[in-house]
N, C-alpha and C positions, 0 to 999 in steps of 0.2 A: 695595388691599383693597376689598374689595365692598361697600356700604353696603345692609344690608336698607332696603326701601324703605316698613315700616309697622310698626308697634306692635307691638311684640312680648309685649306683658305678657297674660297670663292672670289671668283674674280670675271671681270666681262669677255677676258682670251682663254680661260679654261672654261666657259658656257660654249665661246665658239671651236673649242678643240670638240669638246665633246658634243656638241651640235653636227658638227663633222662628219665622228666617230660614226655616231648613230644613222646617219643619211647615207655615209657612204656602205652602209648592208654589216654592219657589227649587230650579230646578234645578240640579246640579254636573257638571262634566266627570267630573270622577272620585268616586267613595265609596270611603274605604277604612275596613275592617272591622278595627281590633284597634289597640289602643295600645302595643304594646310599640317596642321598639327598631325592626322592620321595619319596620310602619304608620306611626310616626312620618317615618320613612326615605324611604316611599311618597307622603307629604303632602307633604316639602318636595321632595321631586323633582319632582313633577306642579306643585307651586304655585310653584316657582322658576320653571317653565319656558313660564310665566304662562296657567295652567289653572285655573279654577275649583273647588275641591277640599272636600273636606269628610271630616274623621275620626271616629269614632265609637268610645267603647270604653264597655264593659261599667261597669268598675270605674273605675279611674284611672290615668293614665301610669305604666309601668312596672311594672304591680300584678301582673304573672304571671314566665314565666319571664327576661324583658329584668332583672329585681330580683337573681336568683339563681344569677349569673354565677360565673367564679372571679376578675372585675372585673379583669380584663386585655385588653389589647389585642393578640393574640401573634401572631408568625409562624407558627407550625403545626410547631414542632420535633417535637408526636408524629405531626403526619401525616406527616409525611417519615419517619417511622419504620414507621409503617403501611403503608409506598408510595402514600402519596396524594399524589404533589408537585405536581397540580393544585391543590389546595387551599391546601395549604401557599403554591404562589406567587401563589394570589390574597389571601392573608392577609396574607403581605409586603406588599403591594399596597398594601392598606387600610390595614394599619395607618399605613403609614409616610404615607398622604394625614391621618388622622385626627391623627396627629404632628407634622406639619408644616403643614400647611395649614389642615384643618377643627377642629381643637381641639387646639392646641397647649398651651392652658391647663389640659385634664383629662386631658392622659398626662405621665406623668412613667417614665426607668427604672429597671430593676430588675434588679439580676444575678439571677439563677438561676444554683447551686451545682451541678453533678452529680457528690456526694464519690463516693471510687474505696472500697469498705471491704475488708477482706482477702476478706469472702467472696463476693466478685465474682469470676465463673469468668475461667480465662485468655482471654487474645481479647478481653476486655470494653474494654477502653482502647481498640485496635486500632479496635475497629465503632463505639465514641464516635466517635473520629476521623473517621470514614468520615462520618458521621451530621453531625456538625457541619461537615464540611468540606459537605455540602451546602446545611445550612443556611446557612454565612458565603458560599456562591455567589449563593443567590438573596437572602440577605443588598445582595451588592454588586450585582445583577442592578437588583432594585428600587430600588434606591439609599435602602438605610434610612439617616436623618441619622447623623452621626458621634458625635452623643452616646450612642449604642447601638453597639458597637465590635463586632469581630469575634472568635470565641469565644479563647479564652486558658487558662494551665492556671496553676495558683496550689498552693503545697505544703501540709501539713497545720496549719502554724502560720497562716499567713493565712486556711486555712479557718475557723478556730477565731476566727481575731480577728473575721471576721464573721459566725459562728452559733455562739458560745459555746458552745453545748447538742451540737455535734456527737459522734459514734462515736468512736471509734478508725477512724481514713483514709490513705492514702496520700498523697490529696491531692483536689483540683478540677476539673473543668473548669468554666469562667464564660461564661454565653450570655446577655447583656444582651436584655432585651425590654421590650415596653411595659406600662405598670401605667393601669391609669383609677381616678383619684380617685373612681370612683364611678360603675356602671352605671345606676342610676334616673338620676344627675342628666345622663347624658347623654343619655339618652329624654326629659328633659323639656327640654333645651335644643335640640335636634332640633326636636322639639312646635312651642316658642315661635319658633324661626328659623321654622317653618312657618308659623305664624298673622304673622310680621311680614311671609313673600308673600304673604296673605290665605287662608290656611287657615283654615277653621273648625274651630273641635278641641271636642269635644264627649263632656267625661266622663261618668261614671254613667249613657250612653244602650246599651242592649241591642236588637242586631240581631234579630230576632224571626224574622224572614222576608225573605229573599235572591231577590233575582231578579236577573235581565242588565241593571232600569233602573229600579232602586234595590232600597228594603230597607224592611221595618214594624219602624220600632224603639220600644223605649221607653223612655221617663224613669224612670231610678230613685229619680230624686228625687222627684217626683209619683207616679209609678204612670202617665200617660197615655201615648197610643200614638199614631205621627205614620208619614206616609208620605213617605220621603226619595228622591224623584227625582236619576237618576245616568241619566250616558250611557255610563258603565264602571263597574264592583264591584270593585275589588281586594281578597280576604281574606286579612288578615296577621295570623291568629287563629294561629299556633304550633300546640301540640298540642291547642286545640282547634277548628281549624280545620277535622276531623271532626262536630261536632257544627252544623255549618252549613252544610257545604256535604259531597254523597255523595259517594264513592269515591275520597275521599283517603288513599293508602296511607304509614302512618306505624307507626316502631317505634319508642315513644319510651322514653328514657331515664332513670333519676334519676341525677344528681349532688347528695350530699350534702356538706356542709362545716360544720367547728367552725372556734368563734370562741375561742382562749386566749387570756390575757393576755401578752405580750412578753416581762413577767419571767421567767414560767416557762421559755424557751427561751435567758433572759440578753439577752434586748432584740437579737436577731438585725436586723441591718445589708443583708443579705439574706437572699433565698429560698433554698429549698433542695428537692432533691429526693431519694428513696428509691423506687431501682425495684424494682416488684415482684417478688416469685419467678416465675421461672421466666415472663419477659415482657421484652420487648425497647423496648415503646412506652408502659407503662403506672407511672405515677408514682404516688404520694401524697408531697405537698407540702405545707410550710410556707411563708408568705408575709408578710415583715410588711407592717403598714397603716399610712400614717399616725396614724391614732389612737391610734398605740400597742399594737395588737394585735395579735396573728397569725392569719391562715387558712388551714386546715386542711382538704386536700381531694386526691381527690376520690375519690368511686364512681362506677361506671360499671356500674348494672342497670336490665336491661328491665324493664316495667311494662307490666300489663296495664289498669291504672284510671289515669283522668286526674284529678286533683285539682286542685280549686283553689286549695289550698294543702299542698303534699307536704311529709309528715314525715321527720323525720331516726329511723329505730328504734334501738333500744335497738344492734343488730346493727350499722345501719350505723358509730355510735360506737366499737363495738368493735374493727373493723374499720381504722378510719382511725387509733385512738390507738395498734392494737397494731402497727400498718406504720412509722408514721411514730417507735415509740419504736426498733424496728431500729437506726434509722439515729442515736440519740441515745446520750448517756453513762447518761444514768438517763432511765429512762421516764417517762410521763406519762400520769395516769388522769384517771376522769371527773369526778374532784374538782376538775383547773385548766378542766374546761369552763366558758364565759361564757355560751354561745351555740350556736344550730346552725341551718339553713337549708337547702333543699333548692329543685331545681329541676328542674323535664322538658325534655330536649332533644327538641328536634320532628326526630329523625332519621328521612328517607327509610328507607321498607317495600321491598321486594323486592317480584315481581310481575309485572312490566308492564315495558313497553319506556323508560315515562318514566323510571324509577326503578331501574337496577340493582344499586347494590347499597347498603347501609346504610353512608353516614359524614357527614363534614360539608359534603357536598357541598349545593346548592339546586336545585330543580324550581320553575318556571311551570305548574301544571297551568291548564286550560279546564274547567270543567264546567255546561254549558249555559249559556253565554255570562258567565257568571262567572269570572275571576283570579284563581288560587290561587298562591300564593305561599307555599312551604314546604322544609324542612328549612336547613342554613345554621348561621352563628353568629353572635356577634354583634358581633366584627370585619369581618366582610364585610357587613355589612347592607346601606350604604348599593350594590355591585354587589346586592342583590339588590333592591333597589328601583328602581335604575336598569334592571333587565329587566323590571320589571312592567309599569312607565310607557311601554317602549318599546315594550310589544307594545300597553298603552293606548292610546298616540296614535297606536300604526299602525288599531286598529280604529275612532279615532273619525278615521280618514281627516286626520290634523295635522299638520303637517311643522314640528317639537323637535325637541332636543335636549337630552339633558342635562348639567348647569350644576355639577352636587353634587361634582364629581371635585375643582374648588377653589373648594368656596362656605364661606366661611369660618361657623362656627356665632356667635351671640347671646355675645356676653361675651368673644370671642376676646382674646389678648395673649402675649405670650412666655410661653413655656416657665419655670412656677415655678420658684426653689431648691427644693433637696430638704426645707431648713425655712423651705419656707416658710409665712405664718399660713397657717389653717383658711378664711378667705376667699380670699383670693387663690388659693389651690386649689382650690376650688368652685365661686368664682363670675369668675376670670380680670378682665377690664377692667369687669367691674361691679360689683367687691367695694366699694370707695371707697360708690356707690351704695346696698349693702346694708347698711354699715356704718355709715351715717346714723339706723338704726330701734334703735342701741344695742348695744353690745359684752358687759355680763354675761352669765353662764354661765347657762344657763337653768337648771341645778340644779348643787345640790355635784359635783363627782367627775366631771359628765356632759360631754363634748367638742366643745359645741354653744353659740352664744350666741343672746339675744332673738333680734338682727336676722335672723339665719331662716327664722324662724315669722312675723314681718310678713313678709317678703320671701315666701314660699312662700304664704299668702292674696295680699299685691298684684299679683304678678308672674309666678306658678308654676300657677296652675290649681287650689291643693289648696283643694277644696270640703269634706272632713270630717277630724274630728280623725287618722285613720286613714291620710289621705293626705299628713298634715305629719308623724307619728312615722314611720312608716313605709318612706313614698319619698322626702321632699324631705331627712327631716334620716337618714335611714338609723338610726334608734334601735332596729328590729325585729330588729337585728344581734344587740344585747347588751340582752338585756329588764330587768336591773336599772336600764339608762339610762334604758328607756323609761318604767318605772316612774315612776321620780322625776322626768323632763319632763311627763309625761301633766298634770297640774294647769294649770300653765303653758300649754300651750297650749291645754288646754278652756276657759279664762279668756281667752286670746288671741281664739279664731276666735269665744266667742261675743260676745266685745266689738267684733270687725270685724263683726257681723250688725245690729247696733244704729244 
């Protein structure tokens, strides 16, 4: 295993060391523009491959669409369904590096159900078949680990032993895939492997002004404004990576998702799916979460406004609880809602030769000696970072390579049980470590203890109350948790300021 070779902990005096650094005219091999899952991706690429590198984001790791995932790591069974099996077998790909190698400790799997219900047209089983026999190819193509099996068919009684809440069915098919304990905490373990190759990661700073050899950003925490010299720009701003750099063609998308409680579906064992009318690739799914919950997703509409933080409408609710009761014995309204969350997929625009046609594919654009890096997901990120870096160090004339394909992440360790504690899922070979700052429940009922919230000020980067409920302990999921945390850790970070 590969030993990071520096410090990995984030903390609010090494932001302003290296806020510093960079204002006071230190220059970087590389700047990359945006915190989410990409930029972070784009940091430890360039800084493993021992480049001088510097990150910048607006808000805080993970704070846009890298948060609002449907927090899985999947093969691409709908692309394959779409006829995208490009994608689909670059999704294999990754996933199954992020499984085995780079973060073994934040995927765990998950059957997905596809029940057969009477009023599924005939031929429907036949083109399953078809559909999953391609998937278990590039299944075994990629060599996904064995504890993700190849797809199988299960009758109406075992369906029910594992989604109690199910229709009336015929029976299953079961297509094991990968589940992430958590989309922000894999952005920020990304982040911290970055800064232990000497990346500077630097929150709450806004790029102001973009050029080919660096950027005017500023402090959001001050107000003041610094000039960050770079010999490359990479912008890993997602959908609004329009609002920084010109003629980046994007059509981006909402996916919305509810959060139920477990009960209401009788505490489902696994996921399960309901295909749409009159649609061959498009689902509405249930998912359980560790925590006890289920997620409930997804929509799939264009948008014309980007937001920095999109809402879930009245419509899309309706929408998703009246699809997904279909497929149940008794429906379920907006009364077992807990939760809801939305996110923009930065899906390639039509147009231009770079970009032909709108999915989950990725583009390198150039625009005036600036790196754009756009559309994608966020199982493939770390190939999309790997092509940014490579056209990087072709322009700053470097001869790398990249290292990320098996560089193992911060906290690495086997592959949890399926019960296993709420550390050890989170935080892998470092939980012992977090577990040190105290095991109580930060509030009644809430699924969260102290050592957390120390560990997310000493180790994680999170500078405001907003970036420990939020990203590091994921509470913006289910707001009556966040409610009743919120004291606790206003108490916590301003007693760390002291």
């Amino acid at each position: 295993m590969t030993a990071i070779p520096g410090d990995t902990h984030l903390t609010a005096e090494r932001r302003q060391r290296d806020m510093e650094a960079l204002a006071g005219g230190e220059a970087v091999d590389v700047l990359v523009i945006g915190g989410g899952v990409t930029g972070a991706g784009v940091a430890l690429d360039a800084a493993s491959r021992g480049l001088s590198v510097a990150l910048v984001e607006r808000n805080d790791l993970a704070a846009g669409t890298s948060r609002w995932s449907s927090k899985l790591a999947h093969g691409g069974l709908r692309y394959i369904a779409a006829g995208q099996i490009g994608v689909a077998w670059e999704s294999a790909v990754e996933r199954n590096r992020l499984a085995t190698v780079i973060a073994p400790h934040l995927i765990r799997p998950v059957s997905f159900l596809m029940p057969f219900y009477p009023s599924y047209p005939r031929g429907g089983r036949a083109a399953s078949r078809l559909l999953f026999g391609v998937a278990d190819g590039l299944r075994a193509a990629s060599r996904t680990p064995s504890w993700m099996p190849r797809t199988s068919w299960i009758d109406a009684d075992e369906t029910r032993r594992l989604v109690p809440a199910i229709g009336q069915i015929k029976g299953s098919y079961v297509h094991v895939d990968g589940a992430l304990e958590d989309d922000a905490r894999l952005v920020v373990t990304i982040a911290r492997t970055a800064a232990g190759y000497g990346a500077r990661i630097v929150t709450h700073c806004s790029a102001v002004d973009i050029a080919r050899d660096g950027a005017t950003v500023r402090d959001e925490l001050t107000g003041t404004t610094a000039q960050i010299k770079a010999r490359s720009v990479v912008v890993a701003a997602g959908v609004w990576s329009g609002g920084l750099v010109p003629n980046v063609p994007m059509s981006p998308s909402k996916g919305a998702h509810l959060v139920l409680p477990g009960a209401v579906l009788g505490n489902p064992t696994a996921a399960f799916n309901v295909l749409l009318p009159d649609s061959i690739n498009r689902f509405v799914f249930g998912c359980p979460r560790p925590d006890g919950t289920v997620l409930v997703g997804l929509t799939d509409e264009p948008v014309d406004t980007i937001d920095d933080e999109p809402s879930v409408t009245d419509a899309d609710e309706t929408f998703l609880l009246e699809m997904l009761s279909t497929g149940l014995a008794k429906p379920i309204t907006s009364d077992d809602v807990i939760g809801q969350y939305a996110g923009l997929r930065p899906l390639l625009g039509s147009g231009d030769d770079e970009t032909a046609d709108i999915s989950r594919r990725h583009a390198l654009l150039e625009r005036d000696g600036v790196l754009v890096i756009v559309g994608g997901k966020l199982t493939t990120y770390r190939r999309m970072a790997q092509d940014a870096v490579d056209r990087a160090v072709e322009l700053l004339g470097v001869d790398t390579s990249c290292r990320t394909g098996t560089l193992p992440l911060v906290g690495i360790a086997p592959r949890p049980e399926q019960d296993a504690p709420r550390l050890r899922r989170r935080f892998g070979g470092e939980a012992a470590e977090v577990a040190t700052f105290g095991d109580d429940a930060i509030a009644p009922g809430v699924p969260v203890v102290r050592s957390e919230v120390a560990w997310a000020i000493r180790a994680e980067g999170a500078i405001t109350v907003e970036d420990i409920l939020d990203r590091r302990l994921r509470l913006d999921l289910v707001p009556a948790w966040r409610a009743a945390a919120l004291p606790y850790v206003e108490e916590a970070l301003n007693s760390s300021k002291k």
